[in-house]
C-alpha positions in Angstrom: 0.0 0.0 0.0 1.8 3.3 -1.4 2.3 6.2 0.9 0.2 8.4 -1.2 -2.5 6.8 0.1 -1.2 8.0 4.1 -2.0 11.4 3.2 -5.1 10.7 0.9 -7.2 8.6 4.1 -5.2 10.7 7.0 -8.4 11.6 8.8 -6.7 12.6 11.8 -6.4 15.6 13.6 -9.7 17.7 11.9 -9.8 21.1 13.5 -6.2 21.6 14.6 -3.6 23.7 12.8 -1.4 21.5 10.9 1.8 20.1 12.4 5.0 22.0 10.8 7.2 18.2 10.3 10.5 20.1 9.9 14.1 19.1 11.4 17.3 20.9 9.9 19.4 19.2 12.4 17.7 15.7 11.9 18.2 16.2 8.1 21.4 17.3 8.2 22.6 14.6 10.3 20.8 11.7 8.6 22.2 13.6 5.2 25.7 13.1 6.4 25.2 9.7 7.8 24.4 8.2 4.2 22.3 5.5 5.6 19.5 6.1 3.1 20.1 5.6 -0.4 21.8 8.4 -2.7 18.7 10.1 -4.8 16.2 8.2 -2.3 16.4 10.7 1.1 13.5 13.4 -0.3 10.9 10.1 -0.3 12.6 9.2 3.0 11.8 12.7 4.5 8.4 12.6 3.0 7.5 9.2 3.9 9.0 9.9 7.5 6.2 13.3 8.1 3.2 10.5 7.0 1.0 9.1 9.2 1.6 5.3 9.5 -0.5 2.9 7.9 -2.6 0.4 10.7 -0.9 -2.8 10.9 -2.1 -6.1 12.7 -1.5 -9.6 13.5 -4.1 -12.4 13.1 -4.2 -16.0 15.1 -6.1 -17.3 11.9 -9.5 -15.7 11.3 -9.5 -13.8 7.8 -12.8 -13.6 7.2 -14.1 -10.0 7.4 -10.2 -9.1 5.9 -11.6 -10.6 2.7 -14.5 -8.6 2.5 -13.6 -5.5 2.6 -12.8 -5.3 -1.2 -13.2 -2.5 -3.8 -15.5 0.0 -1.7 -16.4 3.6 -2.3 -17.0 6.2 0.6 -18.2 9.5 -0.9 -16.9 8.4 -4.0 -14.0 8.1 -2.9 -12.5 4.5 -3.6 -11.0 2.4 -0.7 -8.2 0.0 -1.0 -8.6 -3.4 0.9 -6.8 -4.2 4.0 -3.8 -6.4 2.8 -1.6 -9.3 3.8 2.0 -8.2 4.5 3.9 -10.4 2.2 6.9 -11.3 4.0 4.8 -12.3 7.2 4.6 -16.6 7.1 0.5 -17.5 6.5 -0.8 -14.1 5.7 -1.3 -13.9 10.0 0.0 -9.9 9.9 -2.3 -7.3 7.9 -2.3 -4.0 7.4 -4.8 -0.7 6.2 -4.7 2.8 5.3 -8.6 3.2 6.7 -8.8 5.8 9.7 -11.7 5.7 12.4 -13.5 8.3 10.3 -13.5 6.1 7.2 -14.2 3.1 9.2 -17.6 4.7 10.5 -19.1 6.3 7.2 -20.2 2.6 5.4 -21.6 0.1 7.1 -19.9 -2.7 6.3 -16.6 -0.8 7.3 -18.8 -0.2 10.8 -19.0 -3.8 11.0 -15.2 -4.4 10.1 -14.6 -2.0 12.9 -16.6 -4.0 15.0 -14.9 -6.8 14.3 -11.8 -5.2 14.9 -12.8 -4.5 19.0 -13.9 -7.5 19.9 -11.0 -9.8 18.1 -8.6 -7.6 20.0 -10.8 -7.6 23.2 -10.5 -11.5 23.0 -7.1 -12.1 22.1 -7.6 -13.0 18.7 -6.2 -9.2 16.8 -2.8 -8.1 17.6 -2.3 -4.5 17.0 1.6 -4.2 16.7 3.6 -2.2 14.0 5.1 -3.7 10.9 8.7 -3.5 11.3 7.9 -4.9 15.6 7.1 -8.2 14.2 10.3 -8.7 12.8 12.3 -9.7 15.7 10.7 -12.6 16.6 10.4 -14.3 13.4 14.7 -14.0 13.4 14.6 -16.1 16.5 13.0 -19.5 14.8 10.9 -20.6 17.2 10.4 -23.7 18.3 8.1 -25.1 21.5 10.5 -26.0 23.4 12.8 -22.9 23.3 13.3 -20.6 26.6 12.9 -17.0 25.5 13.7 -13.8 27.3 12.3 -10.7 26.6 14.3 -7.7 28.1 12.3 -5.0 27.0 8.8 -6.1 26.5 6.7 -3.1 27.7 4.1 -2.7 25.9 3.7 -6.2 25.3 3.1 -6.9 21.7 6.4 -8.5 20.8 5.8 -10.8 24.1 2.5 -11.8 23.0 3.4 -13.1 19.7 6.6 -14.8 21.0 4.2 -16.7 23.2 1.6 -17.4 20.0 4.7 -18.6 17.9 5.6 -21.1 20.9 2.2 -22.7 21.1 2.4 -23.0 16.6 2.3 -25.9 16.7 -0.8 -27.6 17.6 0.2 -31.2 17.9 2.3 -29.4 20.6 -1.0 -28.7 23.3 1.4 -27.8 25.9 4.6 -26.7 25.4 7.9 -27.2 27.4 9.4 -23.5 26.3 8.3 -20.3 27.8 8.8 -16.5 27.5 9.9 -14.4 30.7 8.5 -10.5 30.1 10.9 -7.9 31.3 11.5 -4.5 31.1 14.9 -3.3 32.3 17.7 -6.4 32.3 20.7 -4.6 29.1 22.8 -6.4 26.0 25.8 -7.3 27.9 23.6 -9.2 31.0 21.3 -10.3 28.0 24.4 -12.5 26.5 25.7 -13.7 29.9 22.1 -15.1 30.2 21.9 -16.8 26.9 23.3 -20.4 26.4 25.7 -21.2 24.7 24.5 -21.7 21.4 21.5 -19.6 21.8 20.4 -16.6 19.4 20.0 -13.1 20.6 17.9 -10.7 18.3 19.3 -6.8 19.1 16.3 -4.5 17.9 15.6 -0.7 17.9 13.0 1.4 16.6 16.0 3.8 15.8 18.1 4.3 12.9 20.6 6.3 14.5 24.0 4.5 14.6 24.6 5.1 18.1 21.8 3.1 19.4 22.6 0.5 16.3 25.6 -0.3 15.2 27.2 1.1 17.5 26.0 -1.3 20.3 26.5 -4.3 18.5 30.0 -3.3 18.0 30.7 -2.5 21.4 28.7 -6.0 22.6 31.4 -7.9 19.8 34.4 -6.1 21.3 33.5 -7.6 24.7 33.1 -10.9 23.7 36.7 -10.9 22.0 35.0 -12.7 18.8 33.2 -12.1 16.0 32.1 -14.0 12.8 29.6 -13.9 10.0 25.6 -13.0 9.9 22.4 -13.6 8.6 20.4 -10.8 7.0 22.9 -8.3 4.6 21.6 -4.9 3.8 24.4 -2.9 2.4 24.8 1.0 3.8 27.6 2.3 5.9 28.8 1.7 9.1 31.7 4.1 9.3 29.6 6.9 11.4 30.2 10.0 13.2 28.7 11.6 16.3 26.8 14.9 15.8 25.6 17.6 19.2 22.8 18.8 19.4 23.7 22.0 18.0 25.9 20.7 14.9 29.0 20.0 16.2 30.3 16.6 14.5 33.2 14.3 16.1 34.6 11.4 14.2 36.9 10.2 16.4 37.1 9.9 20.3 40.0 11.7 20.2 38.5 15.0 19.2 35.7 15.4 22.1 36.6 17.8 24.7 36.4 16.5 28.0 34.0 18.6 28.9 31.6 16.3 26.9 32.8 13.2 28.0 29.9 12.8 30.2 27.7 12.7 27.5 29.6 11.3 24.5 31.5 8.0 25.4 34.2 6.1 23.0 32.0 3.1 22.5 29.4 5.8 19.9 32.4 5.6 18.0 33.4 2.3 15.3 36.6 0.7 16.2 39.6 2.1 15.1 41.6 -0.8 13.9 40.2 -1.4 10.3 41.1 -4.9 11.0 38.6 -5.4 14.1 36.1 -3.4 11.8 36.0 -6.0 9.2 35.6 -8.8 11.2 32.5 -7.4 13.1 30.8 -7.4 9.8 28.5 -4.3 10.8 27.3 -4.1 7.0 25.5 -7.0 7.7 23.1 -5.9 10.6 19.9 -4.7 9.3 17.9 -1.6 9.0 14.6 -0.8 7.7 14.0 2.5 5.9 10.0 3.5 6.3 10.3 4.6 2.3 10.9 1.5 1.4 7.9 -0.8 2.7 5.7 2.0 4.1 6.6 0.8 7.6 8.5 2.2 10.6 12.2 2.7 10.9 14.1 0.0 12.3 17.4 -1.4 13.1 17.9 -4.9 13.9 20.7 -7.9 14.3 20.7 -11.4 15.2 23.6 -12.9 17.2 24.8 -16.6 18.1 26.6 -16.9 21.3 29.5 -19.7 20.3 31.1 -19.8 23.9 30.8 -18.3 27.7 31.5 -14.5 27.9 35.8 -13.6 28.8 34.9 -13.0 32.5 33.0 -16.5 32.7 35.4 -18.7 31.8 36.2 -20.8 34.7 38.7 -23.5 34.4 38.7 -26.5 37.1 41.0 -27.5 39.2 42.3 -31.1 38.4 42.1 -33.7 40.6 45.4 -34.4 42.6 46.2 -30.8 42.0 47.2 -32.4 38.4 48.0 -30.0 35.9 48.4 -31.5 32.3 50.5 -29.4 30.2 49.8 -30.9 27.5 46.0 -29.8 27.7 44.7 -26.8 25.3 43.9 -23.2 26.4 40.0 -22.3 26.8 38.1 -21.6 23.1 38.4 -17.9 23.1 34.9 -16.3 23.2 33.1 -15.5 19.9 30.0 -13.9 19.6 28.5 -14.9 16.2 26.7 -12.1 14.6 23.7 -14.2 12.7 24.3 -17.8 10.8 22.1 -21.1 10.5 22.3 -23.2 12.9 24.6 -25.4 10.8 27.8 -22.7 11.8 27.3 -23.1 15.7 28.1 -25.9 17.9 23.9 -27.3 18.7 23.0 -26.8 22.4 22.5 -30.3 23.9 18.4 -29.9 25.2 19.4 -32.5 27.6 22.7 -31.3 29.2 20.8 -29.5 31.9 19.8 -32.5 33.5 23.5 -34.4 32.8 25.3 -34.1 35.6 28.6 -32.0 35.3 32.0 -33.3 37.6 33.5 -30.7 39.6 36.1 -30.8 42.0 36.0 -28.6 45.3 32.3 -27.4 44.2 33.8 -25.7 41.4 31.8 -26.2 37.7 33.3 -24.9 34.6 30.6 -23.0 32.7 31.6 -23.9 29.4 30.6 -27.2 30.2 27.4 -27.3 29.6 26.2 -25.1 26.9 22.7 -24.6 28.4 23.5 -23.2 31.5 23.7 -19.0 30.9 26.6 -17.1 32.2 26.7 -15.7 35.7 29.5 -13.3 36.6 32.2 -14.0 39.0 32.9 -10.4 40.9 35.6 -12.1 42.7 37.5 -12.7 38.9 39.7 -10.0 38.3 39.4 -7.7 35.1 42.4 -7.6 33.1 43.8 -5.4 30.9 42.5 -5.8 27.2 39.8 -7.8 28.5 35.9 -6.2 29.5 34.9 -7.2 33.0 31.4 -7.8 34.0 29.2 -5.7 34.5 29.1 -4.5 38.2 26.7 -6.9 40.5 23.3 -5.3 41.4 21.4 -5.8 44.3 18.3 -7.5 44.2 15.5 -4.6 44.9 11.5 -5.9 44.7 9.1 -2.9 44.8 5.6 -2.7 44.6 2.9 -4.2 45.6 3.1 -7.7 47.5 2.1 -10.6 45.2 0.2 -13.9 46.7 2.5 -16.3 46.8 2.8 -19.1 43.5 2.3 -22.9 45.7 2.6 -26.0 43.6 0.4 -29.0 44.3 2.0 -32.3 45.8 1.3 -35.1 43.5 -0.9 -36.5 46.9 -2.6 -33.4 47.5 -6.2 -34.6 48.7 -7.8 -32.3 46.0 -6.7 -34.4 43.3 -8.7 -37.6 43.9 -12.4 -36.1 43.1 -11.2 -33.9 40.2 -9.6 -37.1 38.5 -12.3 -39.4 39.2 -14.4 -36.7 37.7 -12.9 -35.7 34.2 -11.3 -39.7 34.4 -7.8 -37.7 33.9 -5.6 -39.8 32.1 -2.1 -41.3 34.3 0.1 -38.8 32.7 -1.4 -35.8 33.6 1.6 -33.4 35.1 0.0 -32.8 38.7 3.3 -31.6 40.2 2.8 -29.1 37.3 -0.5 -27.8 39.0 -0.6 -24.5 41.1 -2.4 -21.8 43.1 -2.0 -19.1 44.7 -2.8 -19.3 48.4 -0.8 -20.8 51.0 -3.9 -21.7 53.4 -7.8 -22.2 53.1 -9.7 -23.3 50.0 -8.3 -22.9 46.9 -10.4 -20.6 44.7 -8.6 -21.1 41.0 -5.5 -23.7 39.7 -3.4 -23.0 37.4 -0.9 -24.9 34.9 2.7 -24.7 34.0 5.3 -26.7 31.9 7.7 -28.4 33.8 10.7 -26.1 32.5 8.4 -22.9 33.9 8.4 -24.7 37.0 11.8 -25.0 37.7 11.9 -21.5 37.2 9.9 -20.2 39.3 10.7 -23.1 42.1 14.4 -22.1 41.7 14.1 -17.9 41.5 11.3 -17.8 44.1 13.3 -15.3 46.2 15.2 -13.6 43.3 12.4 -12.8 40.7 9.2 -10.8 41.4 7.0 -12.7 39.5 3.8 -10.9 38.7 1.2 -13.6 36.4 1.9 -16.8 35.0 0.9 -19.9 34.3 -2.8 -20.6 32.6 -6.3 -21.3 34.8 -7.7 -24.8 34.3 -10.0 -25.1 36.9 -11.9 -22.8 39.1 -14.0 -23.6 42.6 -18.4 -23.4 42.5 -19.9 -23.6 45.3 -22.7 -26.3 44.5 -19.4 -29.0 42.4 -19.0 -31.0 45.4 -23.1 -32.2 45.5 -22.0 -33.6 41.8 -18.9 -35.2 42.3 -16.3 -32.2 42.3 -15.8 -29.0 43.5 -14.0 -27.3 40.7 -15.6 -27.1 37.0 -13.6 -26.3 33.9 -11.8 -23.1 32.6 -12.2 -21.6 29.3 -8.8 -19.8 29.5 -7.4 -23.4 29.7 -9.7 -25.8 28.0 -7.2 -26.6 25.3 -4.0 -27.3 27.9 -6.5 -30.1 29.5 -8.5 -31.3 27.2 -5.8 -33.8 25.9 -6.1 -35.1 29.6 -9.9 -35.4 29.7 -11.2 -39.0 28.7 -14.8 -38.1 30.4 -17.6 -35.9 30.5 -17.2 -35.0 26.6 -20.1 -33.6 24.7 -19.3 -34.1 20.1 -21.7 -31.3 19.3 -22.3 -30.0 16.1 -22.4 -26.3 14.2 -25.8 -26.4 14.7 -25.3 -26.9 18.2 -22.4 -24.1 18.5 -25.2 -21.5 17.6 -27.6 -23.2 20.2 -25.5 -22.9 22.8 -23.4 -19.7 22.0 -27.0 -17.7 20.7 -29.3 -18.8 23.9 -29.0 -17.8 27.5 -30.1 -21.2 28.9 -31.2 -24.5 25.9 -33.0 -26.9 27.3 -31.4 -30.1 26.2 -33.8 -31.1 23.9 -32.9 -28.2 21.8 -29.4 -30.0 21.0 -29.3 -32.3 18.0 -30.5 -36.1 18.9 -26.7 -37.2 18.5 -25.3 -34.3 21.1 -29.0 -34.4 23.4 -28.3 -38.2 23.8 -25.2 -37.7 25.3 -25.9 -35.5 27.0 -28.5 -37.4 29.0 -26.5 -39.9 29.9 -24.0 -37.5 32.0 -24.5 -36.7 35.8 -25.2 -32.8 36.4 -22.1 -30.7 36.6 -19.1 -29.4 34.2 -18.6 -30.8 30.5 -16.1 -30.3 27.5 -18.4 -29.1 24.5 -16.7 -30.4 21.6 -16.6 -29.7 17.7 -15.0 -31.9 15.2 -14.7 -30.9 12.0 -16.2 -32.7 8.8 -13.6 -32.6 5.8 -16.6 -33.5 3.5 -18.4 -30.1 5.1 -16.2 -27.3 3.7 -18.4 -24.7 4.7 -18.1 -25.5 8.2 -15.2 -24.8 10.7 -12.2 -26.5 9.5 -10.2 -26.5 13.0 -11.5 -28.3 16.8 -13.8 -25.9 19.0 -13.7 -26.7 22.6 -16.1 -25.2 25.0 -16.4 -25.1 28.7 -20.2 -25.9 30.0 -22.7 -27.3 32.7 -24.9 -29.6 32.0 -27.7 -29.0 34.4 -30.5 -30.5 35.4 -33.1 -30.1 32.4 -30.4 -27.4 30.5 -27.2 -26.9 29.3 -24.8 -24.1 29.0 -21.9 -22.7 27.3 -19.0 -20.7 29.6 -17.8 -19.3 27.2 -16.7 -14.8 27.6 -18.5 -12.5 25.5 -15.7 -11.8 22.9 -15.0 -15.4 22.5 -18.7 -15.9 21.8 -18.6 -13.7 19.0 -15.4 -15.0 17.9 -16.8 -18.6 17.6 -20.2 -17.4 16.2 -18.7 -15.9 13.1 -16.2 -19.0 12.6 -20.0 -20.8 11.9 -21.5 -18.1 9.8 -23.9 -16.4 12.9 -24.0 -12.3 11.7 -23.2 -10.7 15.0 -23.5 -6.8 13.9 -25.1 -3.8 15.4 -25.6 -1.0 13.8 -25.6 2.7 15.4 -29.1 2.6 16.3 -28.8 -0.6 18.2 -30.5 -2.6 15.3 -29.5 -6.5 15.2 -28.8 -8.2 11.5 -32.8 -9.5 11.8 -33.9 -5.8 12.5 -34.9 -6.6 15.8 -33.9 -3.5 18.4 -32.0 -3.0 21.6 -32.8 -0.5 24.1 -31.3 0.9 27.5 -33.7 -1.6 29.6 -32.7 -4.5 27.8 -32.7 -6.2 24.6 -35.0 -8.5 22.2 -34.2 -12.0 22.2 -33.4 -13.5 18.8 -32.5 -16.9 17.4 -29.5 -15.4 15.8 -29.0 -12.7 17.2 -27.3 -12.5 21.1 -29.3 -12.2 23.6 -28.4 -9.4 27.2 -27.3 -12.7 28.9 -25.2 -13.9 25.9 -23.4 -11.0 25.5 -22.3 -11.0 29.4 -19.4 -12.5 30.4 -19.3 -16.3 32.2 -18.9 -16.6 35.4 -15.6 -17.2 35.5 -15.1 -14.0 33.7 -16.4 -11.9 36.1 -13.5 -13.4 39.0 -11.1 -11.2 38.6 -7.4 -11.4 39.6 -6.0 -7.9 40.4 -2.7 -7.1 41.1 -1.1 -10.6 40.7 -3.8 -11.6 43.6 -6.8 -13.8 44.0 -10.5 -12.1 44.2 -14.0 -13.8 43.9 -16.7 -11.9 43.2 -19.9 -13.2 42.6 -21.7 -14.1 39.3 -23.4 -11.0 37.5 -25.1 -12.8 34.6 -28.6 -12.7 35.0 -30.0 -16.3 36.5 -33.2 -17.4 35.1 -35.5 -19.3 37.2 -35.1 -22.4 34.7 -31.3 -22.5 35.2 -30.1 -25.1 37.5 -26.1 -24.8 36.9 -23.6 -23.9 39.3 -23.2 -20.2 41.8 -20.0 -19.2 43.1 
């Protein structure tokens, strides 16, 4: 989508005097730095004072991307939202269409609905273009261990965590993501195995903040070698005031500025050193170029421990064999396949490691990050660690995270219950309350586990894990006190051999469309299972039919009661909606409140339809409404209306 089209659907800013987008300084500065093109910087400049175009990432649903094709808003014609082309599975999108456009047709009012409540449930990522880059550099796979060090806001975390959980004959997997905000490149390499990749990304072009850092970060780890991703510009750059002054060399700032500019902004001076860093290779993204963001970005492969790390153990018999070869020096590959780097055993961390006098060398097991050793001396031509810091927690006090005991009594009723098959991970099961009854439980891999059993006192941990289960008040009279999450329906269901409903599409709208079914309003197949279960919660479940290709191609699983006469789904409001377009149910309102069947909703309530959603629908489940604020555990009771015919569970 060209930029033309930025300025032609702006939108934006109606009744303000125009912003003046004018930087000498910034233009003379990227000018001199040559990063952009020769005969190329005007479109850069012009590109650069254009509002960006809206760019999301999908989990799968394309649906209402498709339809939006070839309209005309006061004659004015609209280009479609389109696929980004370099993104795997047409998953990231992006449009030109601001919220004023979005609201003059109504089919664009119904693409911006379906716009809120895909985000609202998870389903729409909005992130910009050049943000999802970083992750797709790593090459995912589930059982990786990924840290984020500067997650806020989120976006890049959330799709690291999608592209663990790709692969869905993986339900659970053993890798996991740890979100922070503050931990730098140097301690960022010290915690990476050996063997790992590190993705360095900026939403900068400026060579200080780019190349710059990765040279210094090579320097350190004495080593340096090829890279992925080549983009040819410079990387012989100067440093520029403020006010215009330029240095090109450490040598010429006056030490009155040494405060502010420090010799690692500068390249290296040995032409040799420069060379082998490869800095031509790193990567930056001009917004010109694919109407996108600037960005800078390089991947690096850690090939051994970091010079301060390298710990050599003493032999037994105070033995020293001469004969025996130094340490590998430290290299720091910048990019490669994993073909060029020696592969990080998966199973060294549980191989145990000899050591004499408690001592164990950490470059002898690859999976084991780097910790500094203040006690090793720095020596001269070779970077020391970063100083220690002291652990500081602020904030709010979190409930503590408690694992289950694999004989912890409330086991025994919830497997007899959902007939839990042998392998279920118990010792992975959690919650967070140290005494009285257990309100929710959560779920971990093991990996995650060891984590947080092992850090308990040296990380602040603020959410994790995924709810399975949550108490009812009424579950024990049927058999168990906790019924089914939806947040976690698809972690257990591969451990559920009982109380399993096949429903159909049919049934999907049924349950997702009305507040309350009787049973007999399920097909015979679905209603005659359903009679034969005991009251209390069910797995909802819909197979697809290959020979039914207008039907749902992928599993639905829903949480549900099965009550006395009725059934029902527990299933959040967004998620309803989600589900109900996947099977073709028109879930629109229009300004006036009007349904798809021209049925109308007013303040006091709203007119029940077949296809429409009812008030109680459109309400969240109960578990919905228990929320968890600050990291801690609150119940509140259930707000969706409870008709007198309903005979499923309170809290």
């Amino acid at each position: 989508m060209g930029r033309k089209n930025r300025t032609r659907q702006r939108g934006w800013g109606a009744g303000y005097s125009e912003i003046i987008k004018e930087n000498k300084l910034f233009e003379h500065y990227y000018t001199e730095l040559k990063i952009v093109p020769e005969g190329e910087f005007e479109e850069f400049m012009e590109t650069m004072r254009e509002p960006l175009p809206a760019t999301i990432r999908i989990t799968g649903y394309k649906r209402y991307f498709k339809e939006v094709q070839d309209l005309e808003v006061d004659g004015q014609k609209l280009e479609a939202p389109q696929p980004l082309s370099w993104y795997p599975d047409e998953l990231a999108w992006h449009t030109n269409l601001s919220r004023k456009i979005l609201r003059k047709s109504p089919l664009l009012e119904k693409f911006h609905q379906f716009l809120v409540s895909e985000t609202e449930s998870g389903n729409i990522s909005r992130q910009e273009a050049v943000s999802m880059i970083p992750p797709l550099l790593l090459k995912i796979e589930p059982q990786h261990k990924i840290l984020d060090m500067c997650a806020a806001p989120g976006s890049k975390t959330a799709q690291l965590i999608e592209m663990l959980h790709s692969d869905m004959d993986v339900p659970f997997p053993e890798g996991f993501v740890i979100a922070n905000d503050i931990r730098i490149a140097v301690r960022g390499v010290e915690q990476l195995a050996v063997g790992g990749r590190m993705v360095y990304s900026t939403c900068s072009l400026n060579p200080i903040e780019d190349e710059a850092v990765i040279a210094a970060l090579l320097e350190k780890s004495e080593g340096m070698s090829a890279v992925l991703w080549i983009l040819a510009h410079r990387h012989i750059y100067t440093v520029m005031t403020k006010e215009g002054q330029w240095f090109s060399d450490w040598s010429e700032v006056p030490t009155s500025r040494h405060t502010q500019i420090r010799p690692t902004m500068f390249p290296p001076t040995d032409p040799e050193k420069l060379a082998n860093m490869k800095l031509e290779r790193c990567m930056r993204i001009l917004p010109h170029h694919q109407n996108t963001g600037g960005f800078f970005v390089a991947v690096l492969v850690k090939k051994a421990p970091m010079p301060w790390n390298r710990r050599y153990p003493k032999l037994r018999n105070k033995e020293v064999n001469s004969s025996s070869e130094a340490a590998p020096a430290e290299e720091l590959q910048m990019g490669g396949s994993p073909a060029d780097v020696p592969p990080a055993d998966s199973s060294s961390a549980d191989t145990p490691v000899e050591s004499v006098e408690g001592e164990t060398p950490a470059e002898g097991n690859p999976s084991v990050p780097d910790t500094p050793d203040p006690s090793e001396v720095k020596t001269d031509n070779v970077c020391g660690p970063p100083p220690p810091k002291k652990m500081k927690l602020f904030g709010f006090k979190e409930d503590p995270f408690v694992f289950l005991t694999e004989d912890d009594p409330i086991f025994p009723p919830i497997q007899a219950f959902y007939n839990l098959s042998p392998d279920f991970p118990k010792l992975n099961v959690l919650t967070r309350t140290h005494e009285g009854k257990k309100r929710h439980l959560y779920m971990v891999s093991k990996e995650l586990r060891n984590v947080l059993l092992n850090n308990s006192e040296r990380m602040k941990v603020i959410n994790t894990g995924v709810k399975v289960w949550s108490r009812n008040t009424d579950g024990e009279q049927f058999g168990c006190a906790f019924r089914l999450a939806q947040e976690g329906i698809y972690t257990l269901c591969p451990y559920i051999r009982a109380r399993i409903i096949n429903i159909s599409v049919e049934d999907v709208k049924v349950l997702l469309t009305q507040e309350n079914p009787f049973l007999s309003k399920l097909e015979d197949d679905a209603h005659n299972q359903a009679k034969k279960l005991e009251m209390g919660s069910i797995v909802l479940r819909y197979l697809p039919d290959p020979q039914d290709l207008d039907a749902p191609q992928c599993p639905i699983d829903l949480c549900g009661w099965r009550g006395k006469t009725s059934i029902r789904a527990f299933v959040p409001r967004n998620e309803r909606l989600h589900y109900l377009r996947m099977v073709g149910v028109e879930v629109f309102r229009d300004k006036q409140g009007k349904r798809n069947d021209g049925s109308t909703e007013t303040q006091e309530g709203s007119t029940k339809d077949a296809e429409g959603l009812s008030q109680e629908a459109n309400l969240l489940e109960q578990e919905g409404e228990e929320t968890e604020q600050n990291g801690s555990e609150s119940n509140t009771n259930d707000t969706e209306p409870v008709s007198s015919s309903f005979d499923g569970p309170t809290s």
